[in-house]
N, C-alpha and C positions, 0 to 999 in steps of 0.2 A: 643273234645267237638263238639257236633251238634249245629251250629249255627242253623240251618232249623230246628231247635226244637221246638216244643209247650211253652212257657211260656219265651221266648227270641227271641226279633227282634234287627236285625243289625242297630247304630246308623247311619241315613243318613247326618249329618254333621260333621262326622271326619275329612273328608277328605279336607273339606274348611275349617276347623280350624287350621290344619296343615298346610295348603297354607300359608294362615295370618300370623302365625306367624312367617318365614321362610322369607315372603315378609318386615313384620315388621323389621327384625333384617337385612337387606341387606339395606333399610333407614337408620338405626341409625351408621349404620358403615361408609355408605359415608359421612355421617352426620359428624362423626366425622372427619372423613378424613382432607374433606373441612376445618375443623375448626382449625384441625392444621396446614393444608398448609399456613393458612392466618396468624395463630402465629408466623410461621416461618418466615414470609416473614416479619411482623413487627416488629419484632425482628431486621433483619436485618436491616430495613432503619435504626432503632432507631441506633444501631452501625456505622453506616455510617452519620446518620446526629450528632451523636458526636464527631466523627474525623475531621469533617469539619468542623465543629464551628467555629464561628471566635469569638474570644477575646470579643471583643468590644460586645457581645451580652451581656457580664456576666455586664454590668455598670448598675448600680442602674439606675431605673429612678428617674431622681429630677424632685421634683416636682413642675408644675409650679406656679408663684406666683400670677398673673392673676388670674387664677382658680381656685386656694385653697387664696385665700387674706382672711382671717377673717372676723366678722362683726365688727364693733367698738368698740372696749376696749379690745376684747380680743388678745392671744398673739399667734405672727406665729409660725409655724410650725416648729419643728428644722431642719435645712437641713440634708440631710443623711452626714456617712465621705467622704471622699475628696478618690477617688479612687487611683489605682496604676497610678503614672506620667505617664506610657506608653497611659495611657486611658486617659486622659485629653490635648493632646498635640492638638492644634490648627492650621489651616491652617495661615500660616505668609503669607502674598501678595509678601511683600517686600522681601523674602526671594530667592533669585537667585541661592542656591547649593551652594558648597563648593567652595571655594577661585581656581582660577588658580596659577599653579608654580609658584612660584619666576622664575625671570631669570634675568639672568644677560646681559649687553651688551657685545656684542663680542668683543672678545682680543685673542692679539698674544701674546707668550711671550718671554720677551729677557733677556738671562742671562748674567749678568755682575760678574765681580770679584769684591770681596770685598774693592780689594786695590784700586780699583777704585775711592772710597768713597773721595779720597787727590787729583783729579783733575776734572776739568770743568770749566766752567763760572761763576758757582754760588758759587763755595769753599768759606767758610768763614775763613779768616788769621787775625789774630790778636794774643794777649800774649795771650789767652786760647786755643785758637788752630792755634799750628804754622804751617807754611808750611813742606809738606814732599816732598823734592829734588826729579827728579824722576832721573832714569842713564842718559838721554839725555833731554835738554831743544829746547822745540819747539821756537826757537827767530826766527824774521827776523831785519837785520841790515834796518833800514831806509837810510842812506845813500849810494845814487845812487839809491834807489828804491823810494823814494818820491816823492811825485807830487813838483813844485818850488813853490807853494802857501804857505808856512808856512817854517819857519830855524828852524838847530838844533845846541842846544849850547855845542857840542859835536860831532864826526863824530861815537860814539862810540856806540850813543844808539840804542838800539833795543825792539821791542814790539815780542809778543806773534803771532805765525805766522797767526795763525786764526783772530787773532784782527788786524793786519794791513790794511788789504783794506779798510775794514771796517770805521777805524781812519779817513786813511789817504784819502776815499771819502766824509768825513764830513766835513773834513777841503779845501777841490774842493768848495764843498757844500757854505761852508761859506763866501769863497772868492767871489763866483760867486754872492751870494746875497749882498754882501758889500761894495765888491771892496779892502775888506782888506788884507791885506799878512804881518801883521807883527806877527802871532803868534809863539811863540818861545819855542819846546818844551826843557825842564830842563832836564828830567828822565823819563826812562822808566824801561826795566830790571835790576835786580841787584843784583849779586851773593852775594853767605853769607859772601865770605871774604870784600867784598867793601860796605855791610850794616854795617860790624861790623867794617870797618874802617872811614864810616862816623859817627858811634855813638860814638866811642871813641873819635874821633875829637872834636866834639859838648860836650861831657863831658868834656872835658878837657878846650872849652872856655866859655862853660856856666852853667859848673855842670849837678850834676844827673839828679835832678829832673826836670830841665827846657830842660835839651835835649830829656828826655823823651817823653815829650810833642810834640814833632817835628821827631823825629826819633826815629821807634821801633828798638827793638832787634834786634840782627842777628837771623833770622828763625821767624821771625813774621812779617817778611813787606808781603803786598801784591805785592810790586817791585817784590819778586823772582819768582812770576808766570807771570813776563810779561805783567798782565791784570789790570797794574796802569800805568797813566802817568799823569805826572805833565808838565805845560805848562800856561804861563803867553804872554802876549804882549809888544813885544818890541818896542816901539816908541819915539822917540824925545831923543834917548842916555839913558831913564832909562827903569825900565821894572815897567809892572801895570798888577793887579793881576783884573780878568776879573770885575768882578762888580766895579772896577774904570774907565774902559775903553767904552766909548758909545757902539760903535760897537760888543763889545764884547758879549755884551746883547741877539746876535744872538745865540752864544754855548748856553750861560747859559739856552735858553729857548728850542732849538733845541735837544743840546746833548742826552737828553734820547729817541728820537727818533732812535737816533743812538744805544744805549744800553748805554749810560755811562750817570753817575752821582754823582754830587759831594759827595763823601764820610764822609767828615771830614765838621762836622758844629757846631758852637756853641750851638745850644740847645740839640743836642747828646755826648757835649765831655762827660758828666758826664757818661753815656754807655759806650762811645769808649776808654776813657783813653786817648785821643788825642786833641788838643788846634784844632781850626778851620783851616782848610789849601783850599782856597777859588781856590787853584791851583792844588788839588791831585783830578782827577776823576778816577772814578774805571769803567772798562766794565764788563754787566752781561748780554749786550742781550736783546732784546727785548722780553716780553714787558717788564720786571722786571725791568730796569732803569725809565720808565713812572710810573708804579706803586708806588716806594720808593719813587719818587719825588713828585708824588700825596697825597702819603699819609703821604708825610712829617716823617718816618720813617730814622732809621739808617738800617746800612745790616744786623746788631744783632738784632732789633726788626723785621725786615721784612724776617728772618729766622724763628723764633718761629710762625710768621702768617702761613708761608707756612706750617706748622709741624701738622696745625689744616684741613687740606684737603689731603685725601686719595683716594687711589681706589677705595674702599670696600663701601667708603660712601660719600661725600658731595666733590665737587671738585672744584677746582676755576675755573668759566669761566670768562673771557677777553673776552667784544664781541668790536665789531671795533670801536665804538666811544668811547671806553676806560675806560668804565662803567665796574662795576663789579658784578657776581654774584654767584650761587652755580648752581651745575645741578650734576644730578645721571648720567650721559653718556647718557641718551637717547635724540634723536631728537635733536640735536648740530645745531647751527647756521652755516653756510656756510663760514662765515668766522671770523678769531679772533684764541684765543688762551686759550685752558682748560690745567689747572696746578695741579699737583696733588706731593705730597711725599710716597717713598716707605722707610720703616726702612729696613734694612740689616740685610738680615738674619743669621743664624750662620751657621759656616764653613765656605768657601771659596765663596763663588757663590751666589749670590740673585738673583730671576726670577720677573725680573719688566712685568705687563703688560702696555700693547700700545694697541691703535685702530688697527686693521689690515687696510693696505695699508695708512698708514698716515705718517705725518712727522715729527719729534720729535727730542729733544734732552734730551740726561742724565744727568744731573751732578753731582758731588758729592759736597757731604756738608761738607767735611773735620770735618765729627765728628759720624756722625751716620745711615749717611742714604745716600739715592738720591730724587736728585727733578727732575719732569718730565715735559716736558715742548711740549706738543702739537701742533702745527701748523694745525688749521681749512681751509677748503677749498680747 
């Protein structure tokens, strides 16, 4: 075809209309571009500010009552429900965090043997639980080893080797504050053949039941552990049994200083099984002789008290003015004496603890256990 022909001219805006629209559509594509970049990008915050959320945005708002209070007569508003407990948990002031350990006070520990449990200072002998003999008795003969301060009505007798100096500085003791020297001891140790030849004796001049009263069995005196002696005041040719004797007044009040104290008394015979003997003292050691005599107790009542303090929990303290109390082991007075009972374990062997580097003594209870006996200071 002749464009340069008669009755046809070439259109002169093709050519910008063709621009236009070529310009148009290179708009609407960045156009769009743009527009997804920025969906994209929203997209993601919104993914990310969902994973971050914290809990506590999702709580109802309750609403305040201040602000929404009604006008008069009409009725409030119902509060929303009570959210998950996690969402409602309060700042406490008074709340310090979780408790510190337990701890215990420091202890060593010392293993004794069971058979143990039938010797010490504090064994209890009586008909319920007799003495158990051991192969060799710890005696010392008193004569030739006595101080001259006090006679003996026998050159035969002997005490418990531990207990002798002991005794026989109390009776130094006594002298020196008195000026007296006549006390006379009767009995001290006493094998089971010569308990069972004084008992048969006494039955035979005074019957069962009244010698009873005065001499146990054979294997139930406290004579056979050496840690009993009997002892009266010999003066003017006859003998007086100390609370007849003025002077005498000084033992009776003294002695449990020493560890001994009258065993046998009228308001415990109905406990002991035993008539009053105003002349048999028993040694248990300080402080334990102060104690029973404070607390007016026999050694079978003042057994079952010790049986109520342990290790593990409440323990007797002795503080120096002779006053008594309880203490967990922590923070101990400087000086005085904490007591405590261990029951015996089974098998052979019971692991008592102790204070480490203290001073102490074990004794057995001739039935079930050990008692412990601390030395503060």
């Amino acid at each position: 075809m002749n464009y340069n022909s008669p009755g046809h001219r070439p259109n002169p805006y093709n050519t910008q209309a063709t621009y236009r629209q070529k310009r148009t559509s290179s708009i609407t594509g960045a156009l769009l571009c743009a527009i997804l970049f920025l969906v994209v990008i929203l997209v993601a915050l919104i993914v990310i500010a969902a994973r971050n959320k914290n809990p506590i945005d999702d709580v109802p708002d309750i609403p305040s009552v201040t602000d929404s209070t009604p006008a008069s007569g009409e009725d409030l508003p119902a509060l929303p429900p009570p959210a998950d407990p996690i969402m409602t948990e309060t700042y406490d002031p008074a709340f310090i965090g979780p408790p510190a350990p337990i701890t215990e006070p420091d202890s060593v520990i010392v293993t004794v043997s069971n058979s143990d449990i039938h010797t010490g200072n504090l064994i209890l002998i009586n008909k319920d639980h007799p003495y158990v003999f051991p192969d060799e008795q710890p005696q010392t003969t008193l004569y030739g080893n006595k101080s001259p301060v006090y006679q003996l009505s026998t050159i035969s007798i002997s005490l418990n080797k531990s207990l002798f100096p002991i005794f026989d500085g109390m009776l130094v003791d006594f002298s020196k504050a008195t000026g007296c020297n006549k006390v006379l001891v009767t009995s001290g140790y006493r094998s089971y053949d010569f308990q069972k030849d004084l008992y048969e004796s006494r039955v035979k001049s005074q019957g069962e039941e009244k010698a009873s009263l005065y001499v146990a069995l054979p294997g139930n005196s406290e004579h056979h552990a050496g840690l009993a002696i009997d002892m009266v005041i010999f003066a003017d040719g006859r003998q007086y049994y100390f609370p007849e004797y003025e002077d005498a007044a000084w033992i009776i009040e003294n002695a449990p200083e020493y560890g001994f104290f009258l065993r046998y008394t009228e308001k415990a015979q109905e406990i002991t099984g035993c008539a009053p003997e105003p002349w048999h003292y028993r040694y248990v050691g300080a402080p334990h002789a102060r104690l029973i005599t404070d607390m007016d107790r026999c050694f079978e009542e003042y057994h079952e008290y010790l049986r109520t303090f342990t290790w593990a929990e409440d323990r007797l303290l002795v503080l120096s003015d002779g006053t008594t109390e309880t203490t967990d082991g922590f923070h101990l007075p400087d000086a005085g004496y904490m007591i405590y009972y261990v029951p015996s374990a089974e098998g052979d062997t019971t692991d008592i603890p102790v204070p480490p580097e203290s001073q102490y003594e074990i004794s057995g209870d001739n039935d079930a256990g050990f008692i412990v006996t601390v030395k503060l200071g």
